[in-house]
N, C-alpha and C positions, 0 to 999 in steps of 0.2 A: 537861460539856455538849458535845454535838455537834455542831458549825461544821457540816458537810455531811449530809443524810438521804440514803438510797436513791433516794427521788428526783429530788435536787437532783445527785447525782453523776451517775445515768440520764441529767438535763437536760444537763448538761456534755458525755458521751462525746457525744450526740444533737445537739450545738451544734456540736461541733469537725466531727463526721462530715460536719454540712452546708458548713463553711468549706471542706475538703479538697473537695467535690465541687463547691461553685460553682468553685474554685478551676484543678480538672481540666478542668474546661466551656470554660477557655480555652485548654486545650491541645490541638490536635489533629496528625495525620499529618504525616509529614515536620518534627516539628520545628519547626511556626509556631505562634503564638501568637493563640488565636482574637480575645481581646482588645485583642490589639495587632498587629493586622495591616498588614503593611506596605500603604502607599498603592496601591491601584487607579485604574485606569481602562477604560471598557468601549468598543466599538465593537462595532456590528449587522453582522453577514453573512445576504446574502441567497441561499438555497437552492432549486432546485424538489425538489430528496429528498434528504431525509435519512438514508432509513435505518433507524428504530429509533432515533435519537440522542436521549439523554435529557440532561433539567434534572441540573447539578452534574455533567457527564462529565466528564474533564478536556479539556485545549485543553496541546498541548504543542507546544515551539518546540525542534525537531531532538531530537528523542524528549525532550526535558527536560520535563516540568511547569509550565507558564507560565503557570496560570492555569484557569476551569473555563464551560462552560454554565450561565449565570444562567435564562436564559427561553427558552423555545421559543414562539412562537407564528404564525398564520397572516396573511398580509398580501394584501388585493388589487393588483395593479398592475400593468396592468388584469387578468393572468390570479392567478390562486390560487397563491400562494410559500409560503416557510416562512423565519421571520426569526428566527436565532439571536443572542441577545443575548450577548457571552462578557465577561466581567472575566479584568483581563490585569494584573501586576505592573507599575508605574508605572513601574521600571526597564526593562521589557524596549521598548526603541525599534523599531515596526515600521515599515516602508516602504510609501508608496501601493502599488507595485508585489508584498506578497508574495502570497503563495497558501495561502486557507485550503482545505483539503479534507479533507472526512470520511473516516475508514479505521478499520478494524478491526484489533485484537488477533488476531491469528490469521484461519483462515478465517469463522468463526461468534464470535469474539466479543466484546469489549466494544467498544462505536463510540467516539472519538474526533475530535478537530480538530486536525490538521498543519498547524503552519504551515512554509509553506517562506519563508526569511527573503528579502526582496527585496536591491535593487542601491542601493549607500550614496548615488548619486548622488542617488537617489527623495527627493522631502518625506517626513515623517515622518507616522505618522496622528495625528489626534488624536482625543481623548477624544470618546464621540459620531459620530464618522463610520462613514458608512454603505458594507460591501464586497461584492463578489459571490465566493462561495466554489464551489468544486469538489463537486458532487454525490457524494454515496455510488454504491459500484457495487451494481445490485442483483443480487443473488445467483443470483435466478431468471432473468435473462436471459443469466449468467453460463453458468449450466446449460442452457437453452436452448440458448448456439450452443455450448455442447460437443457436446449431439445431434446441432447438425446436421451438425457436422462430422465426428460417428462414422457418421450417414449418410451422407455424401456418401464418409467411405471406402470403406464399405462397399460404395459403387457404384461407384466405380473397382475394387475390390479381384473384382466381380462381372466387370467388362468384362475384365479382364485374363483371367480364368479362362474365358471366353466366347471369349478369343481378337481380343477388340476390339479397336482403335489396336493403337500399333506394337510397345509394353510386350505388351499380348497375342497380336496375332501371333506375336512372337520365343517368346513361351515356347509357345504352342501349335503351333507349326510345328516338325516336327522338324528339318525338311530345314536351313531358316533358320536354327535354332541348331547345327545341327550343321557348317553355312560358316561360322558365325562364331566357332567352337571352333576352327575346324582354321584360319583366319585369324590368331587372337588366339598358336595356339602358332605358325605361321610367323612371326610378328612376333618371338616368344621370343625364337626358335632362331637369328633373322637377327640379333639385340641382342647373346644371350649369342657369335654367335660374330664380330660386331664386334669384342666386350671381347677376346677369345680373340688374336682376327687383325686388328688395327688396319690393318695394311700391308695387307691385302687394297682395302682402300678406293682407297689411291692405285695399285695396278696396275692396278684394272680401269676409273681415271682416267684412264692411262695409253693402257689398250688404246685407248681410245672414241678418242683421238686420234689415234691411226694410220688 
């Protein structure tokens, strides 16, 4: 007689496959244990931009992983904010005083929350309280005053060639660079024969004297 059928074995592999996979559900990234997570607590940063910063980004304390973006949502008071909700490892002790600010992986990419640690003397936060964080930088304005400031080279870089101010003068004037070439080598030739004839200096100290 046979203890086990085809399908009673079937039900078996299909029984354990499920234990191993509820079982994996509490393992995730870095090593923690989804199940048994160490103790959290959360406090709210207040934003006017974010950026692009989504729910679950991480929240890292001196580039380490400390924690991640629970909620993103919008707050009136009185103008239009954005209030990041972030959960932070129970261990990690922050200061009234540190600085949360949004930044990016590279130049484009993945957004994050920097905390820069505050000064030991500060209270400590607590669970619950509410901080004002450092706007994301946006990109487009980035780009922006880099135009304007490849225009505005461009218009000094225009005036010079134009002979405008004193930069362009000296180069469009031959006369003027050419006094101040034959200036710059008398200065040389009076240096290098200094170094030459040192004594020169106190006889003609001397002469003035007489």
């Amino acid at each position: 007689m046979k203890f086990f059928t085809n399908e009673v074995k079937v039900g078996i592999v299909v029984a354990i496959a499920i234990v191993i996979l509820i079982f994996s559900a509490f393992i995730v990234k870095e090593g923690e244990i989804r199940g048994f997570r160490t103790k959290e607590y959360t406090v709210k940063v207040i934003f006017n931009f974010v950026g692009g910063l989504k729910e679950t980004a991480p929240v890292r304390l001196a580039g380490v992983k400390v924690g991640q973006v629970e909620r993103i949502r919008f707050i009136q008071e009185p103008t239009t904010k954005v209030e990041a909700t972030i959960s932070l490892k129970e261990a990690i002790q922050l200061r009234e005083n540190a600085q949360f600010s949004i930044t990016t992986v590279g130049l484009l990419g993945e957004k994050y929350i920097e905390i820069t640690p505050g000064s030991l003397d500060a209270p400590i936060i607590k669970s619950g309280a509410t901080l004002i964080g450092k706007d994301a930088v946006d990109i487009s304005e980035v780009f922006s005053s880099a135009g304007e400031a490849m225009e505005d080279l461009g218009g000094i870089i225009s005036s010079v060639r134009g002979g405008k101010g004193t930069v362009g003068k000296l180069v469009a004037d031959e006369e003027l660079y050419d006094n101040l070439n034959a200036m710059i080598r008398n200065l040389r030739d009076l240096s290098e024969d200094v170094k030459e004839h040192p004594w020169k200096l106190f006889r003609k100290g001397k002469e003035k004297k007489k």
